[in-house]
Backbone of each chain as nested JSON, in Angstrom:
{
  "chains": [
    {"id": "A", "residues": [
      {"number": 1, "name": "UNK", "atoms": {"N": [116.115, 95.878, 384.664], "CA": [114.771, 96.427, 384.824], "C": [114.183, 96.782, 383.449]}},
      {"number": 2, "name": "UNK", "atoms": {"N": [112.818, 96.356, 383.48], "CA": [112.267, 96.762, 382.128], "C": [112.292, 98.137, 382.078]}},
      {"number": 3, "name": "UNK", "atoms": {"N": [111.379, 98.838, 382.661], "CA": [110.68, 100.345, 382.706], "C": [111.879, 101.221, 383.328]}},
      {"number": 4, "name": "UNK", "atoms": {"N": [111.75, 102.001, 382.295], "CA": [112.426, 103.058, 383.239], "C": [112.26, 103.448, 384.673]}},
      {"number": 5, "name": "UNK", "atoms": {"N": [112.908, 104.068, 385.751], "CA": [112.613, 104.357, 386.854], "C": [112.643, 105.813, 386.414]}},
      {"number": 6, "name": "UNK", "atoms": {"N": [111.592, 106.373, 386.883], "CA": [111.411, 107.863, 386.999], "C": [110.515, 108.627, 388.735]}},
      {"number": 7, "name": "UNK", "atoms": {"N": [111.498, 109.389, 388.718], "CA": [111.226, 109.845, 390.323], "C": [111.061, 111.423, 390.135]}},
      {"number": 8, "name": "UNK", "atoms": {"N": [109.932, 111.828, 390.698], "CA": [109.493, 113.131, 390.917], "C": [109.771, 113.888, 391.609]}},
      {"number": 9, "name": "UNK", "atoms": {"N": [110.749, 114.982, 391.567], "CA": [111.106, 115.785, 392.64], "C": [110.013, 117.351, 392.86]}},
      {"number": 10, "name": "UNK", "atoms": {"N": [109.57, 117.242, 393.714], "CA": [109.205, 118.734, 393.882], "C": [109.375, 119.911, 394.696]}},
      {"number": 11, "name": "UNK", "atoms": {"N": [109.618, 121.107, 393.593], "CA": [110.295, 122.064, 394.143], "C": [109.62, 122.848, 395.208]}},
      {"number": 12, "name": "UNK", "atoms": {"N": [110.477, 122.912, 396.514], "CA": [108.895, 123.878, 397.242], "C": [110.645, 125.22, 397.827]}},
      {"number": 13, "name": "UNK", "atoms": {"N": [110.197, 125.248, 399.503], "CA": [111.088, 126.171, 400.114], "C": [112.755, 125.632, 400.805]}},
      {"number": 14, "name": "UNK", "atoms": {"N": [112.927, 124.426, 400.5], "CA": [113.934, 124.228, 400.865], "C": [115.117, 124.528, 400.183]}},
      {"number": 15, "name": "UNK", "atoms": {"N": [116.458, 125.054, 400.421], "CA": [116.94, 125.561, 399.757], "C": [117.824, 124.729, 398.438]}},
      {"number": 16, "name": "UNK", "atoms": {"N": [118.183, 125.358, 397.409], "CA": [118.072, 124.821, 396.139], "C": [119.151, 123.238, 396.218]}},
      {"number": 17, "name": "UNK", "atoms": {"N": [119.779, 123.754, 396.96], "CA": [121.324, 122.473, 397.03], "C": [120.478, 121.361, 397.498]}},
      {"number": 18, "name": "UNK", "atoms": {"N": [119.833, 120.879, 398.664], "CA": [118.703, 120.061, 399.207], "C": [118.393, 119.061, 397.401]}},
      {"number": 19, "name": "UNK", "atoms": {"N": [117.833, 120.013, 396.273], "CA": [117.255, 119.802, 394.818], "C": [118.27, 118.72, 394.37]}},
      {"number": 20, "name": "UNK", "atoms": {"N": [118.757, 119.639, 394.31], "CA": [120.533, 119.188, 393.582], "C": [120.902, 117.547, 394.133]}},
      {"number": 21, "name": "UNK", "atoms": {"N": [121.091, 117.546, 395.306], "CA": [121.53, 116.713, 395.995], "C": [120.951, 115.546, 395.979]}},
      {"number": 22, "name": "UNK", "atoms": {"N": [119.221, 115.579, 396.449], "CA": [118.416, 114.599, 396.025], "C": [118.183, 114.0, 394.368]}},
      {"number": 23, "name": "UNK", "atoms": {"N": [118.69, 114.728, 393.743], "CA": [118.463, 114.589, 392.149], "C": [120.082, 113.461, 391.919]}},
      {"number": 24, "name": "UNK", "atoms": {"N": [121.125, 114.089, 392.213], "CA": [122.238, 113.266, 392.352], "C": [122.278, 112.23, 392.869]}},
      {"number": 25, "name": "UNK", "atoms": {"N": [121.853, 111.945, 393.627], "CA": [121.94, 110.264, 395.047], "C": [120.697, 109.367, 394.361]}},
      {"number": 26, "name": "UNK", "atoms": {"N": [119.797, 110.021, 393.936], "CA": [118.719, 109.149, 392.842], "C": [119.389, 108.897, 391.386]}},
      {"number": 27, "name": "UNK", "atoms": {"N": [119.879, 109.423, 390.792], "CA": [120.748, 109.047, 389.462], "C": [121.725, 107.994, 389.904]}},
      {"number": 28, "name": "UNK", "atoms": {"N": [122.838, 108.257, 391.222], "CA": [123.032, 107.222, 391.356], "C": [122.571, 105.864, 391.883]}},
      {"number": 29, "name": "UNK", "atoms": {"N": [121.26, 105.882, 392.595], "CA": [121.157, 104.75, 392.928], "C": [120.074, 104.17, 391.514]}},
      {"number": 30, "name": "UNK", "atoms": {"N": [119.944, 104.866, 390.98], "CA": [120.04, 104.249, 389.271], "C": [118.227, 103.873, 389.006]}},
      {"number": 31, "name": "UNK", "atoms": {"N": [118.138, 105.955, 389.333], "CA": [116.936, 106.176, 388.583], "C": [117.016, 106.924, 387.424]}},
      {"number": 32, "name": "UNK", "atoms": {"N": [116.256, 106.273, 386.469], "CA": [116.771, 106.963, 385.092], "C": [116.397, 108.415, 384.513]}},
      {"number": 33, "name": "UNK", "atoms": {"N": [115.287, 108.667, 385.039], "CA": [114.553, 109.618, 384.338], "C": [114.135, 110.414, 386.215]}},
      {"number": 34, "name": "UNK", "atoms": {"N": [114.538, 111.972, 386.34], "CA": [113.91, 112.549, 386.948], "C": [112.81, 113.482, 386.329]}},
      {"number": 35, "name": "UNK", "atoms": {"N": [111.92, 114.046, 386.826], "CA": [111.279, 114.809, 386.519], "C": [111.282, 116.478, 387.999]}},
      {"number": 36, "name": "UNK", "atoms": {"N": [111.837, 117.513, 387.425], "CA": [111.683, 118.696, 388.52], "C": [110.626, 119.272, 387.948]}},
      {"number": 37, "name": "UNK", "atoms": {"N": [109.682, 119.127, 389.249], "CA": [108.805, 119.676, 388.972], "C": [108.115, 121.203, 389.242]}},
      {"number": 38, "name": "UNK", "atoms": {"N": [108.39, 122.385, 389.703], "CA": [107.503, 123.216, 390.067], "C": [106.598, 124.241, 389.569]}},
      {"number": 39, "name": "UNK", "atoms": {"N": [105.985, 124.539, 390.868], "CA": [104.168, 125.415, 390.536], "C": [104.444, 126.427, 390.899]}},
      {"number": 40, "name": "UNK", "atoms": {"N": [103.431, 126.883, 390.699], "CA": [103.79, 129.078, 391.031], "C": [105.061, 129.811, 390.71]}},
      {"number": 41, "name": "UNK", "atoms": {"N": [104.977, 130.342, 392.059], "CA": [106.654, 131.115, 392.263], "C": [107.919, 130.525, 392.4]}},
      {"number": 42, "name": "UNK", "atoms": {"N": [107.682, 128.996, 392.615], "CA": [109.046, 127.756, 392.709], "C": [108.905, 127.516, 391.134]}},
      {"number": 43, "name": "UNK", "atoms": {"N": [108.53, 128.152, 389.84], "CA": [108.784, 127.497, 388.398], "C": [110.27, 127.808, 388.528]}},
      {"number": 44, "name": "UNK", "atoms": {"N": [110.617, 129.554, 388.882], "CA": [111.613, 130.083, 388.566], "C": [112.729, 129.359, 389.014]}},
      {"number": 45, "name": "UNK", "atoms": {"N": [112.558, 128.36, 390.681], "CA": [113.609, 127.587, 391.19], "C": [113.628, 126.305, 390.307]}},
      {"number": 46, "name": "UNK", "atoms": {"N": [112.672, 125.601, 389.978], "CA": [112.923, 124.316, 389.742], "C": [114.068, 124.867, 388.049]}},
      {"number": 47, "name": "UNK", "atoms": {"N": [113.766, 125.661, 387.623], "CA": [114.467, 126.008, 386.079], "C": [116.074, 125.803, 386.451]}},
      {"number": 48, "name": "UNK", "atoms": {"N": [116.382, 126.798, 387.655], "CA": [117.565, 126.884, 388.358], "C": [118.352, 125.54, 388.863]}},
      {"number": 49, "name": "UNK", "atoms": {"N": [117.234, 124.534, 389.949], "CA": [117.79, 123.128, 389.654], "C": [118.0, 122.388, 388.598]}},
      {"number": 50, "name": "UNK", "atoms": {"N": [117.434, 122.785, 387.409], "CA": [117.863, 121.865, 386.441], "C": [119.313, 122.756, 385.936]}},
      {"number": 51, "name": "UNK", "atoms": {"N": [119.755, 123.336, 385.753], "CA": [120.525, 124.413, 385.158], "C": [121.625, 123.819, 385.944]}},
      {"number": 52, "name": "UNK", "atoms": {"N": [121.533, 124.034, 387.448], "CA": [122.6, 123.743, 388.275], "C": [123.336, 122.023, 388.34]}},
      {"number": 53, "name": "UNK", "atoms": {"N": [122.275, 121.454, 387.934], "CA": [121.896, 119.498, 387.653], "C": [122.9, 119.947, 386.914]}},
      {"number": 54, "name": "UNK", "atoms": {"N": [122.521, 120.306, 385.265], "CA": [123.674, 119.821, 384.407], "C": [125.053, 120.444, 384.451]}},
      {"number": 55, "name": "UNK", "atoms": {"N": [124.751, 121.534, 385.206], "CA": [126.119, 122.265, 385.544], "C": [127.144, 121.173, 385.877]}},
      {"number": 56, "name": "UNK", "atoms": {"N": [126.397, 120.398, 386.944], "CA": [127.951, 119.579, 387.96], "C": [127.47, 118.299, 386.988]}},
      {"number": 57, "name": "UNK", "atoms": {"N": [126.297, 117.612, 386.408], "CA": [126.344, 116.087, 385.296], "C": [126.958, 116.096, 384.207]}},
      {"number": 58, "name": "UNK", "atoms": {"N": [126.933, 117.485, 383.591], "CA": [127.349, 117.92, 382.278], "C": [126.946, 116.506, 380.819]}},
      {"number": 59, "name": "UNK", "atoms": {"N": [127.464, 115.983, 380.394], "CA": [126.98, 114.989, 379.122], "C": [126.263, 113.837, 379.847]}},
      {"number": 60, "name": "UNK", "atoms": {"N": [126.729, 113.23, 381.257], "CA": [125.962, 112.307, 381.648], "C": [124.069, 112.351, 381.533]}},
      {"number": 61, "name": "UNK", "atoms": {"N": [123.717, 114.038, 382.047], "CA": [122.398, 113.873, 381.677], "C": [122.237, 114.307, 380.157]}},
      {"number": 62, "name": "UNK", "atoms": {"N": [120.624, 114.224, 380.151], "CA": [120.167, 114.852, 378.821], "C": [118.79, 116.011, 379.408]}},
      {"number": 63, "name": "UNK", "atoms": {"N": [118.361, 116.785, 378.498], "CA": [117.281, 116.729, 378.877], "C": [115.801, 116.286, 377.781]}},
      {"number": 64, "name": "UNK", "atoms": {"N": [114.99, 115.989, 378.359], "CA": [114.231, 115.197, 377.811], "C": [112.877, 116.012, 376.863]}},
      {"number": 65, "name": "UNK", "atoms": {"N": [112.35, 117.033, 377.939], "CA": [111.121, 117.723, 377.448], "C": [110.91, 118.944, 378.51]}},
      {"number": 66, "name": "UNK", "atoms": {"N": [110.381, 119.673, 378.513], "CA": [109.552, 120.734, 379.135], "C": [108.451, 120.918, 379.122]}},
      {"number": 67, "name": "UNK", "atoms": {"N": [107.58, 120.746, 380.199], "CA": [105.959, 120.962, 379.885], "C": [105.661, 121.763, 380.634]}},
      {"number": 68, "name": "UNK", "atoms": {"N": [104.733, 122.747, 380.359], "CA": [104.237, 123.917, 381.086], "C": [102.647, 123.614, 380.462]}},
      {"number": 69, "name": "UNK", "atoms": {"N": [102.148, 124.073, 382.057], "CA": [100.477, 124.027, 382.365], "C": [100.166, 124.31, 383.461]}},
      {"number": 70, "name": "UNK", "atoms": {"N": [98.827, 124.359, 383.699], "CA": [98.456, 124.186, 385.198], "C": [97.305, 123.707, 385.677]}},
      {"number": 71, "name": "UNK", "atoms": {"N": [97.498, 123.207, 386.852], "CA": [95.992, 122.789, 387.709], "C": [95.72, 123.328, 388.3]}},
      {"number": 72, "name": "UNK", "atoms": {"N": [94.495, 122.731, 389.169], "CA": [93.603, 123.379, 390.311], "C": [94.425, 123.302, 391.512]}},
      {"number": 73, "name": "UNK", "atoms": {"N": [94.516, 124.061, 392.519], "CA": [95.006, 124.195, 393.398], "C": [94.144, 125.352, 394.385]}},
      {"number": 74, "name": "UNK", "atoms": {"N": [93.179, 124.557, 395.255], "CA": [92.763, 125.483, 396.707], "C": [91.821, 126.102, 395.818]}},
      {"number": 75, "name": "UNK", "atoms": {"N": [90.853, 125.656, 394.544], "CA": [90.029, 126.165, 394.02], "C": [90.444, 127.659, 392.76]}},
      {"number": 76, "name": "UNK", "atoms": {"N": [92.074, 127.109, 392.769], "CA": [92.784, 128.137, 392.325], "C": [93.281, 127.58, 391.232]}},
      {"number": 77, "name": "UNK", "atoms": {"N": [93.498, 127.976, 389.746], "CA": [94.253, 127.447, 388.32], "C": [95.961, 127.848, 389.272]}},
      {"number": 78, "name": "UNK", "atoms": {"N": [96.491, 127.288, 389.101], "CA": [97.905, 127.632, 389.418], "C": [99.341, 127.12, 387.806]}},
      {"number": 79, "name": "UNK", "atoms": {"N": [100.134, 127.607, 387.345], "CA": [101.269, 127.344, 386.759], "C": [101.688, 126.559, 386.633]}},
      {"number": 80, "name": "UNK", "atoms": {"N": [102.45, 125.107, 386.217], "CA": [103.267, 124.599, 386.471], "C": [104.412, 124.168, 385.463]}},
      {"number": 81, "name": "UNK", "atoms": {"N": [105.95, 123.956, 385.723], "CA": [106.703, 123.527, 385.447], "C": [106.968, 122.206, 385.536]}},
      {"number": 82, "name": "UNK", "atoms": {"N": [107.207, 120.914, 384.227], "CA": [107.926, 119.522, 384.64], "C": [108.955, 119.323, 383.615]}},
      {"number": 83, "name": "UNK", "atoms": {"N": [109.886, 119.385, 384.196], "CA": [111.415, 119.475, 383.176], "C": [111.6, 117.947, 383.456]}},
      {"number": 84, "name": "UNK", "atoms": {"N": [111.906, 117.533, 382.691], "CA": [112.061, 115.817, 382.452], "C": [113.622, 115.724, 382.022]}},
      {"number": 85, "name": "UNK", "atoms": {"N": [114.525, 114.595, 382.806], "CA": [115.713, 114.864, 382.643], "C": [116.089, 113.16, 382.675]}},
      {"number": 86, "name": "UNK", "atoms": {"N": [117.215, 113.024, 381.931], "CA": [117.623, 111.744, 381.643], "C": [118.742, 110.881, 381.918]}},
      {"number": 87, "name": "UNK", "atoms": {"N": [119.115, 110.393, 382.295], "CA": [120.421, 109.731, 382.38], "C": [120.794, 109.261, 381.624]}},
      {"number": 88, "name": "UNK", "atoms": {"N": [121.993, 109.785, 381.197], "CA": [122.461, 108.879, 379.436], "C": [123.64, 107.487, 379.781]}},
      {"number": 89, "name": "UNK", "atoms": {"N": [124.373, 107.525, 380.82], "CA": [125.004, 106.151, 381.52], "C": [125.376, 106.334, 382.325]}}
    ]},
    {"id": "B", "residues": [
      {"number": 1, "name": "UNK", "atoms": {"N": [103.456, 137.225, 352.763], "CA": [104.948, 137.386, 353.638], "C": [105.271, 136.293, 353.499]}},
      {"number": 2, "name": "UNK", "atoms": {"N": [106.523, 135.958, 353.067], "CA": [107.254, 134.191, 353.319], "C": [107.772, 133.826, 354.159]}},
      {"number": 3, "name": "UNK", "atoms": {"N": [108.29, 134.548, 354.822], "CA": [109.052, 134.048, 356.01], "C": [107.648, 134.327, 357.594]}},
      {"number": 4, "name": "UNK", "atoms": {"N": [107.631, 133.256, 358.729], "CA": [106.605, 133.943, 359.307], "C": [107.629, 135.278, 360.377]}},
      {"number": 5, "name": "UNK", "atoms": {"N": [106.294, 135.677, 360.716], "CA": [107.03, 137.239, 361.779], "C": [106.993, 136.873, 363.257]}},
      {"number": 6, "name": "UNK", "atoms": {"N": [107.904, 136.914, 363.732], "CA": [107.881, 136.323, 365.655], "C": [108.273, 137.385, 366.179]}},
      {"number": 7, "name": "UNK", "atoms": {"N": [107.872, 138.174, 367.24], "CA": [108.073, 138.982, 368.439], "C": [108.417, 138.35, 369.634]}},
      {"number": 8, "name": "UNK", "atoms": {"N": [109.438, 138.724, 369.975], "CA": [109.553, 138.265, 371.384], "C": [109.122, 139.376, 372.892]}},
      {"number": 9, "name": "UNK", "atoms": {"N": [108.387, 139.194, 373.391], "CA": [108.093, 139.461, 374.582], "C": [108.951, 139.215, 375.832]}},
      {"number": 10, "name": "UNK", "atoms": {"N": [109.918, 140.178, 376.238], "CA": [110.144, 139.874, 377.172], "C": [109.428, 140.503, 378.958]}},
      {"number": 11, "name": "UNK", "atoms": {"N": [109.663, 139.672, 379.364], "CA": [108.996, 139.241, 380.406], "C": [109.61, 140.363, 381.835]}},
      {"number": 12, "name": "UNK", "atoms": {"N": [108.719, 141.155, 382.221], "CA": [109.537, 142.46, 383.359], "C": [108.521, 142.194, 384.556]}},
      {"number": 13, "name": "UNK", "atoms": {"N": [108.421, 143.381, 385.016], "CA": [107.943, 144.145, 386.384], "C": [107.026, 144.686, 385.397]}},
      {"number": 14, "name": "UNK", "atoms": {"N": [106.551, 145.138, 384.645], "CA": [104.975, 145.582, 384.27], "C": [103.623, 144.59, 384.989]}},
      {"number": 15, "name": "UNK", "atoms": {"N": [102.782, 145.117, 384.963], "CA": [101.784, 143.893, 385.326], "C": [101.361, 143.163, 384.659]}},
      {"number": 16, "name": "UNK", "atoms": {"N": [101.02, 142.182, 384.474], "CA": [100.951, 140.844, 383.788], "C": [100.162, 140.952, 382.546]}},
      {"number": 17, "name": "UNK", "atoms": {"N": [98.931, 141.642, 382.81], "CA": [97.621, 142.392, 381.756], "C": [98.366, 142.841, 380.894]}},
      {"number": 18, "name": "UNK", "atoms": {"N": [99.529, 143.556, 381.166], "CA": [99.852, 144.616, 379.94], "C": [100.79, 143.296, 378.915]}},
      {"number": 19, "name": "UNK", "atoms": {"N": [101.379, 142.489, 379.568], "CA": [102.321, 141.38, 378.128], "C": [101.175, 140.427, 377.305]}},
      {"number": 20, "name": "UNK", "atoms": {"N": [99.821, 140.259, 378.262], "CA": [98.821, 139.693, 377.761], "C": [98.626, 140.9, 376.467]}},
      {"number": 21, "name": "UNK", "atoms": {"N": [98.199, 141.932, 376.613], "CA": [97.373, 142.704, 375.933], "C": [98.434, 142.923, 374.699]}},
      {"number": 22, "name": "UNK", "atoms": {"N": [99.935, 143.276, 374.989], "CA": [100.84, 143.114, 374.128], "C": [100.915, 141.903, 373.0]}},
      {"number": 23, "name": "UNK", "atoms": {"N": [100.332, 140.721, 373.584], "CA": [100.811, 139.327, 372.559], "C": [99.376, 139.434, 371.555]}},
      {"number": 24, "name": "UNK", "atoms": {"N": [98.441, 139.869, 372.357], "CA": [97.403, 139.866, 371.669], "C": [96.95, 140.946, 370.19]}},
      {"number": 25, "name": "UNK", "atoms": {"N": [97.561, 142.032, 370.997], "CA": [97.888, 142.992, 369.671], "C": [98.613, 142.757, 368.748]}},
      {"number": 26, "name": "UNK", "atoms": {"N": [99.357, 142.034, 369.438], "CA": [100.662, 141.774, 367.989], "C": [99.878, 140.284, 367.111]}},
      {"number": 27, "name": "UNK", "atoms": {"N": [99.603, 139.481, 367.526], "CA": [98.829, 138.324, 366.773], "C": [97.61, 139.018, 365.992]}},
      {"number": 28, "name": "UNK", "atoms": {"N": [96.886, 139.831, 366.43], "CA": [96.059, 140.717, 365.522], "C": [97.007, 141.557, 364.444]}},
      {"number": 29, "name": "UNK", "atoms": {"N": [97.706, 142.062, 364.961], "CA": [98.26, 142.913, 363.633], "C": [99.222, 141.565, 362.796]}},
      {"number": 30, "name": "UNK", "atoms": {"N": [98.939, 140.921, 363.033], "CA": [99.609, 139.529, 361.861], "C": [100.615, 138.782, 362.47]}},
      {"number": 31, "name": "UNK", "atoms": {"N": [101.171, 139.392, 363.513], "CA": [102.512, 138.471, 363.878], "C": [101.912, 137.018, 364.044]}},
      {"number": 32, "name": "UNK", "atoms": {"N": [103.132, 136.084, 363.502], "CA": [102.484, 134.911, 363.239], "C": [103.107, 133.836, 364.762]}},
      {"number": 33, "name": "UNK", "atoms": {"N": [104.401, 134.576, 365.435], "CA": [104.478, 133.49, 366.405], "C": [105.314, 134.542, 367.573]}},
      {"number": 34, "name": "UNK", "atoms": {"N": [104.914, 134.203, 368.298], "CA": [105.768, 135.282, 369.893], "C": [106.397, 134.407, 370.642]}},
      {"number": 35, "name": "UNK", "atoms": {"N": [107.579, 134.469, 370.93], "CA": [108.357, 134.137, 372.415], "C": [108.103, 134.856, 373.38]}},
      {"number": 36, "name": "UNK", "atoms": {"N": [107.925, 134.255, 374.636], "CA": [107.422, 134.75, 375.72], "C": [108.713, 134.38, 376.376]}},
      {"number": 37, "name": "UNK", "atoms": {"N": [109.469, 135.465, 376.814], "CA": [111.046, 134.838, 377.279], "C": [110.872, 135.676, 378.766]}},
      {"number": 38, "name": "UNK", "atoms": {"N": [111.139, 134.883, 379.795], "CA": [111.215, 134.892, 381.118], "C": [112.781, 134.76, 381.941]}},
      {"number": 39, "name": "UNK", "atoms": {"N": [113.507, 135.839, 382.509], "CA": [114.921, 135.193, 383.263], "C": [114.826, 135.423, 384.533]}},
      {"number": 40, "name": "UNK", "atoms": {"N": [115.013, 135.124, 385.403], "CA": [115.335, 134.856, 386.639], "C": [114.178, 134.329, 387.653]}},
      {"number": 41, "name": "UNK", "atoms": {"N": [114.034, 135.662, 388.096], "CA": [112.72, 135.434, 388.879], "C": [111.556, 136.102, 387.917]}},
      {"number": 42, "name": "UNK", "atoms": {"N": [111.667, 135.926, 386.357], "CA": [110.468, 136.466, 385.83], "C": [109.974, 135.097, 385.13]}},
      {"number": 43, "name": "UNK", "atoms": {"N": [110.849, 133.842, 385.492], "CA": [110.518, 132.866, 384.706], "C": [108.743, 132.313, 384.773]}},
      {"number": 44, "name": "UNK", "atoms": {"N": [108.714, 132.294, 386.464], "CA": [107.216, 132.117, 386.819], "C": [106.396, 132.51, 386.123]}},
      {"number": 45, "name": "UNK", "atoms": {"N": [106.122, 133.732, 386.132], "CA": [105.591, 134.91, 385.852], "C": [105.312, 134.761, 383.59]}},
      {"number": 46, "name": "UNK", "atoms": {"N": [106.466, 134.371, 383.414], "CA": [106.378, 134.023, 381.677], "C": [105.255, 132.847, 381.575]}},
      {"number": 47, "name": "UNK", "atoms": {"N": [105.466, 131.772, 382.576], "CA": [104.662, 131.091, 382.428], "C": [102.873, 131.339, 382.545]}},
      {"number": 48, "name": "UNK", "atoms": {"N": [102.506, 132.262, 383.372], "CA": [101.484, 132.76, 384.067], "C": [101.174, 133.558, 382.247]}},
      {"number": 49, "name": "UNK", "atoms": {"N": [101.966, 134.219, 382.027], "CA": [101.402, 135.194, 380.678], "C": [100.955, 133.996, 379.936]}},
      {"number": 50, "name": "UNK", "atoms": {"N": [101.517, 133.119, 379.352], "CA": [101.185, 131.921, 378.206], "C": [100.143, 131.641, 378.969]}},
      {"number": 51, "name": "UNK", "atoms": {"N": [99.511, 131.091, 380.264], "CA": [98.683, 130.341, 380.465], "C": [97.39, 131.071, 380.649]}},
      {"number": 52, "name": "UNK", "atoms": {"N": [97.314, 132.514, 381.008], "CA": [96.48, 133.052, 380.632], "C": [96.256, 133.893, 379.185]}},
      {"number": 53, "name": "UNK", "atoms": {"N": [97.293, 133.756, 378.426], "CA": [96.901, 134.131, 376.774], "C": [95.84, 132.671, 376.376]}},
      {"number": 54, "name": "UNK", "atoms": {"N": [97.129, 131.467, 376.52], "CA": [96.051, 130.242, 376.501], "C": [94.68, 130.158, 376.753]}},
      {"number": 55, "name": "UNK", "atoms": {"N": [94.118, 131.022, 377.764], "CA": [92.549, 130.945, 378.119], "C": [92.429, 131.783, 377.289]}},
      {"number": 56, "name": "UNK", "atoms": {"N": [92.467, 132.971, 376.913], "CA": [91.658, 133.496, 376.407], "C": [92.217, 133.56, 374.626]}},
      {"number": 57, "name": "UNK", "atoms": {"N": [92.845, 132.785, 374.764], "CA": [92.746, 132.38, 372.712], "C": [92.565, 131.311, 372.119]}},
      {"number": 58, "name": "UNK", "atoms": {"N": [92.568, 130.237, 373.304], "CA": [92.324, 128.625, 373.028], "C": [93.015, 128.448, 372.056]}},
      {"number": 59, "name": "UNK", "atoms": {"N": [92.137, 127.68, 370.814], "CA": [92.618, 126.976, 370.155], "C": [93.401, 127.575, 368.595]}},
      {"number": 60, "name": "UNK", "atoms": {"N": [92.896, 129.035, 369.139], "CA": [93.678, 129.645, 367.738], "C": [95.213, 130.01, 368.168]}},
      {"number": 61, "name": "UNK", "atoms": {"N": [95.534, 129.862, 369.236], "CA": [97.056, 129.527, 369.348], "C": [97.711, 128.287, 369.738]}},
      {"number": 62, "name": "UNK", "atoms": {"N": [98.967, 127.757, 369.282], "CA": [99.707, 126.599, 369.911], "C": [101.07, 126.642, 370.492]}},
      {"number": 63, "name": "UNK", "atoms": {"N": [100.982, 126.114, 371.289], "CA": [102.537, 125.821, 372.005], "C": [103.452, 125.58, 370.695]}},
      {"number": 64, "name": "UNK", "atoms": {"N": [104.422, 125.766, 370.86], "CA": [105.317, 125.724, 369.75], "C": [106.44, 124.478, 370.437]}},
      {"number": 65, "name": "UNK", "atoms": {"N": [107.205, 125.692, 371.052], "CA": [107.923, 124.521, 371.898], "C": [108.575, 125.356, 373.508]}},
      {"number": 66, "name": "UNK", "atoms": {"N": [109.051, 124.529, 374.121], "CA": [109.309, 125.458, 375.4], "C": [110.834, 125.172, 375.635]}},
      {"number": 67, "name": "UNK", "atoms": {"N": [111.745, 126.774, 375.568], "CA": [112.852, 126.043, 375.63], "C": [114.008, 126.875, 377.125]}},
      {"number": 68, "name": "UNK", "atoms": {"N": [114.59, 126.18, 378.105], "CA": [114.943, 126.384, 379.153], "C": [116.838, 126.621, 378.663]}},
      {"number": 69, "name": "UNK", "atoms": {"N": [117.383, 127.468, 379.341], "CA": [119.102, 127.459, 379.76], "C": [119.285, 128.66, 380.277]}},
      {"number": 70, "name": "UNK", "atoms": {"N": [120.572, 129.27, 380.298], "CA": [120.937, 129.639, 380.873], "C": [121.769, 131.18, 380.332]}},
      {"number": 71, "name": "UNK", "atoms": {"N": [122.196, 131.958, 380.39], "CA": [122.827, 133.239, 379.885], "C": [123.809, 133.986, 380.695]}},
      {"number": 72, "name": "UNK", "atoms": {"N": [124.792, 134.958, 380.407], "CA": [125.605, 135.52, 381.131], "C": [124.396, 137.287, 381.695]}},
      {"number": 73, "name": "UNK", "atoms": {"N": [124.373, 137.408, 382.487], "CA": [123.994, 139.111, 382.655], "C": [124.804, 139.444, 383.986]}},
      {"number": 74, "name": "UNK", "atoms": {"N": [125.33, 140.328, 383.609], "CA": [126.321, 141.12, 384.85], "C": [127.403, 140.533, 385.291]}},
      {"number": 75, "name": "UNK", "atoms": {"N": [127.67, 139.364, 384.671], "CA": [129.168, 138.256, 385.073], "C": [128.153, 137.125, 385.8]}},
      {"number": 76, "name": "UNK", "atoms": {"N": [127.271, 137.155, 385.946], "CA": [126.418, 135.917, 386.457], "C": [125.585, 134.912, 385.63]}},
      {"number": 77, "name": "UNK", "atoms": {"N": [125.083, 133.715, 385.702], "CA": [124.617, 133.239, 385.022], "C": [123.27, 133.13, 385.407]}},
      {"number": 78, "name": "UNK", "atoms": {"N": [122.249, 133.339, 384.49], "CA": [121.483, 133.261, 384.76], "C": [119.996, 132.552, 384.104]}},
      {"number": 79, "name": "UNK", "atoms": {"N": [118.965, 131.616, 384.657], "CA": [118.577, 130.861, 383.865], "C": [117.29, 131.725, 382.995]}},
      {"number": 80, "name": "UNK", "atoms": {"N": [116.513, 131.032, 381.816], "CA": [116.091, 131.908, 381.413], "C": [114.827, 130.465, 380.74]}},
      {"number": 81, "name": "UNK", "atoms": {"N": [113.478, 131.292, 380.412], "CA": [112.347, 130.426, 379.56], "C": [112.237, 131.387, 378.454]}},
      {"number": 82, "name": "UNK", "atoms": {"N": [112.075, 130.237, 377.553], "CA": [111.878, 131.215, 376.212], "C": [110.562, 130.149, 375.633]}},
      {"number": 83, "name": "UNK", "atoms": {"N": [109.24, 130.575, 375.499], "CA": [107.913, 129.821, 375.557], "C": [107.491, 130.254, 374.214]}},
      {"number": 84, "name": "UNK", "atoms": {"N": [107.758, 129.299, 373.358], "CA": [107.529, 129.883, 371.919], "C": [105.959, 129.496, 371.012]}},
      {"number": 85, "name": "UNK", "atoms": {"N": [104.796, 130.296, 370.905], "CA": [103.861, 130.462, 370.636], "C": [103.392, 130.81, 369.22]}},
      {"number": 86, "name": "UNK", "atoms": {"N": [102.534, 129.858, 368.786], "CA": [102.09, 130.121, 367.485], "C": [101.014, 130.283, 367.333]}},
      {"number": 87, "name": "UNK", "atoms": {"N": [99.946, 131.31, 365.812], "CA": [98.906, 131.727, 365.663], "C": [98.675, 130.445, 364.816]}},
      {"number": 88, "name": "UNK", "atoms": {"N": [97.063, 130.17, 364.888], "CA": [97.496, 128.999, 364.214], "C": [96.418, 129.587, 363.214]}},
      {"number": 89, "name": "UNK", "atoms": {"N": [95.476, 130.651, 362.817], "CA": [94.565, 131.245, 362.124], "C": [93.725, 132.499, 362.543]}}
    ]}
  ]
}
């Protein structure tokens, strides 16, 4: 494949392992680049899925970048978190 | 001064106005760059301070860099944002 594959996870109320899990089964079916993304009060979880990611990937991932901003949401500026994460092989 | 001066802000249960009004005083009295450091469930919340300092200082401040892991407190680990901010004049 030319392009990287990059797949967007976003963090809402399901509980954090659900994160984890989907982030794992996409690395292996050999997407390269995730991105966790969350807004508002889920920034604090998505930080936690990435934390917990490299906990059990350890050198396999990397991480890539951190971007913090926010959009409109319901006529509302809202927060957001996108932790960009990598697969190194 | 040769070296620049950084404050770090950490991030509590005060209300949000008061770490705003804090970063802002301190960039007036010269500090040249602040960490805005967020752990647990205050990570959100760190983000919310930067993005409303961001409105109201635009372009005379810059993202520096944004940096995410993890720390020991109480025998637990716990994740943490450390949102590093510069005066730029």
């Amino acid at each position: 494949m030319l392009s990287p594959q990059t797949k967007i996870i976003d963090i809402g109320k399901k509980h954090i392992d659900d994160y984890i899990f989907d982030a794992i089964v996409s690395f292996n079916e050999g997407i390269d680049e995730i991105i966790i993304k969350g807004r508002g009060d889920f920034i604090s979880k998505a930080v936690d899925v990435y934390r917990i990611l490299k906990d059990k990937l350890g050198d396999s991932i990397e991480l890539v970048n951190v971007e913090i901003g926010s959009e409109r949401f319901r006529g509302r500026r809202r927060s957001y978190i996108a932790i960009r994460v990598r697969r190194k092989y």
